[in-house]
C-alpha positions as CSV (number, residue, x, y, z in Angstrom):
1,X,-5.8,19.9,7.9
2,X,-7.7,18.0,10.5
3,X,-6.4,15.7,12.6
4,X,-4.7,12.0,10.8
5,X,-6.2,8.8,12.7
6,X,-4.3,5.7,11.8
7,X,-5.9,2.7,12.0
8,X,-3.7,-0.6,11.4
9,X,-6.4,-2.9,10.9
10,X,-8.0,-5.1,7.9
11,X,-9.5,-2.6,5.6
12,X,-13.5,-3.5,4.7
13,X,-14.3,-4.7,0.9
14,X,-16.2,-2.4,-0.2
15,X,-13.9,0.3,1.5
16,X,-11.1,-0.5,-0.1
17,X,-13.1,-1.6,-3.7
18,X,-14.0,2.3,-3.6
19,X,-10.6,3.4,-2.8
20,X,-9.4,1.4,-5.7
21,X,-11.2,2.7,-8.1
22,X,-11.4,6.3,-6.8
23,X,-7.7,6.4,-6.7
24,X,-7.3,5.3,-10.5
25,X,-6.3,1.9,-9.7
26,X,-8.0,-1.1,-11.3
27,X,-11.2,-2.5,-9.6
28,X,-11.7,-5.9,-8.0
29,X,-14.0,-8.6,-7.5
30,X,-15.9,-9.3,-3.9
31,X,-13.8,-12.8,-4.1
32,X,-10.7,-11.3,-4.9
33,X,-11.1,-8.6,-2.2
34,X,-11.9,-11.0,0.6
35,X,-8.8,-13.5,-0.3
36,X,-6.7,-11.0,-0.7
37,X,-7.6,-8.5,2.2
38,X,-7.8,-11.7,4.7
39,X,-4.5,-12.8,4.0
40,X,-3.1,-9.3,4.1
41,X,0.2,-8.5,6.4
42,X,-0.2,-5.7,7.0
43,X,-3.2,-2.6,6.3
44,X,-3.3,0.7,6.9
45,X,-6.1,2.9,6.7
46,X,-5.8,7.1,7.8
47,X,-8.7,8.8,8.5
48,X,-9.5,13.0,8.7
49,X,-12.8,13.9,10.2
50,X,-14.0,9.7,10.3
51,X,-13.5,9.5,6.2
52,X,-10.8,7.3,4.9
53,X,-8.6,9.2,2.8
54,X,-5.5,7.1,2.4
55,X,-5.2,3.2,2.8
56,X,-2.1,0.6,2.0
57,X,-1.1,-2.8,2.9
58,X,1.8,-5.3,2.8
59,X,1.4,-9.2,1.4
60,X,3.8,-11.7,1.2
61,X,5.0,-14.7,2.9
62,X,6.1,-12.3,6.2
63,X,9.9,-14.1,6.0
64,X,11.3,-14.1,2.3
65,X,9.5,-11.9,0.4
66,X,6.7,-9.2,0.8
67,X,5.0,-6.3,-1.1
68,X,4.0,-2.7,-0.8
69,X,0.5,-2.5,-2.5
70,X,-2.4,-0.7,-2.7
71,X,-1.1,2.9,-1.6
72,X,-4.1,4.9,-2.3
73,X,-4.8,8.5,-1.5
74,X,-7.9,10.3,-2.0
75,X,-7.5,12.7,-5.0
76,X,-8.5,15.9,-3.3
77,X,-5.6,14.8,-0.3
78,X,-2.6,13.7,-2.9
79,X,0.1,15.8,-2.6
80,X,-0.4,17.1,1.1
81,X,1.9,14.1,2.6
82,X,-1.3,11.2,3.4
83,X,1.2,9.1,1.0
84,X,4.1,9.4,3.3
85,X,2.4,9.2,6.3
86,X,1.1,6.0,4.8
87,X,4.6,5.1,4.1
88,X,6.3,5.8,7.2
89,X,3.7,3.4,9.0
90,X,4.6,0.8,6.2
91,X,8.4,1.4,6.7
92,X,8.2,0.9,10.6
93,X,6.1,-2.5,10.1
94,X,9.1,-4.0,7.4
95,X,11.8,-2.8,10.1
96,X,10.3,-4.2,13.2
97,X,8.2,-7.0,11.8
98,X,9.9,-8.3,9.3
99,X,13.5,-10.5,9.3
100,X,16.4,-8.6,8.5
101,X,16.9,-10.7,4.8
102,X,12.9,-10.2,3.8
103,X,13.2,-8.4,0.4
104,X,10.2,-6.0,-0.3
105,X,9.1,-5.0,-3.3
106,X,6.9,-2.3,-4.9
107,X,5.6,-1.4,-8.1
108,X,5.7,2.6,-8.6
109,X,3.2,4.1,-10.5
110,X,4.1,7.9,-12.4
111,X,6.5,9.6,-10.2
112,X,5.2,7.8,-7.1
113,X,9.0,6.5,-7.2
114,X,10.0,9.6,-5.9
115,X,8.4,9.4,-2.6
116,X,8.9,5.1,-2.0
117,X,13.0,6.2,-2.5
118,X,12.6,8.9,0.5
119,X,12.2,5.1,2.3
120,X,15.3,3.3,0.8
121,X,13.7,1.7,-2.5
122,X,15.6,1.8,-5.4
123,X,15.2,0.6,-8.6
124,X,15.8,-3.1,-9.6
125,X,16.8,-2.4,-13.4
126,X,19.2,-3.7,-14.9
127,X,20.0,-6.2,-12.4
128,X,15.9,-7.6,-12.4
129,X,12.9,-6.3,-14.7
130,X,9.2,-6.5,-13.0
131,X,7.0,-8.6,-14.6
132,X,3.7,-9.4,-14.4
133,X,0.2,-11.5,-15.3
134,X,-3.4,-10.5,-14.6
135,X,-6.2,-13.4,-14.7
136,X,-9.2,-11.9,-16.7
């Protein structure tokens, strides 16, 4: 593998619209992309050979409550440790960014749980259930 260039900074629409979608994640619209990516925490984007390959980000209100979203890996790079890279750069911003009593959250796609645990998230059930509504 090449050399992994990190780069914490405010990932480009259509950069991260085609990692979305490339990744298997649902797309989103040009509005919803700047709102969103403008008000992130938090982005991450690694790059091999000047080609993203992995991105992620953290929203929330940066004191009560934040998110892990968006953790994205190429297809042709999953399973060769982008997603933990990703996720040790996400774990260092929540423990020196963050206040002690934020509570972050994730969503965990497949067996993507395995690898969020390796970073102390556990699973809310039965105490909470996550919920959720999409606009359409």
């Amino acid at each position: 593998m090449s050399k992994i260039e990190i780069v914490e900074e405010k990932i480009p629409i259509v950069l991260y619209q085609t990692m979305r979608v490339t990744c298997g994640l649902s797309a989103k619209t040009e509005e919803a992309c700047q709102i969103g990516l403008d008000n992130s925490l938090y982005s991450i984007m690694l790059k091999e050979d000047e080609n993203v390959i992995g991105i992620g980000r953290v929203i929330g209100d940066g004191g009560c409550f934040c998110q892990v979203v968006d953790i994205c890996v190429i297809p042709e790079k999953q399973g060769k440790g982008i997603g933990k890279l990703i996720m040790e750069n996400i774990s260092k911003f929540i423990k020196t960014k963050l206040p002690k009593s934020c509570y972050t959250s994730l969503i965990a796609d497949g067996d993507a749980s395995f690898l969020y645990e390796k970073f102390g998230f556990q699973d809310t059930m039965p105490e909470s259930k996550g919920m959720y509504v999409e606009n359409k």
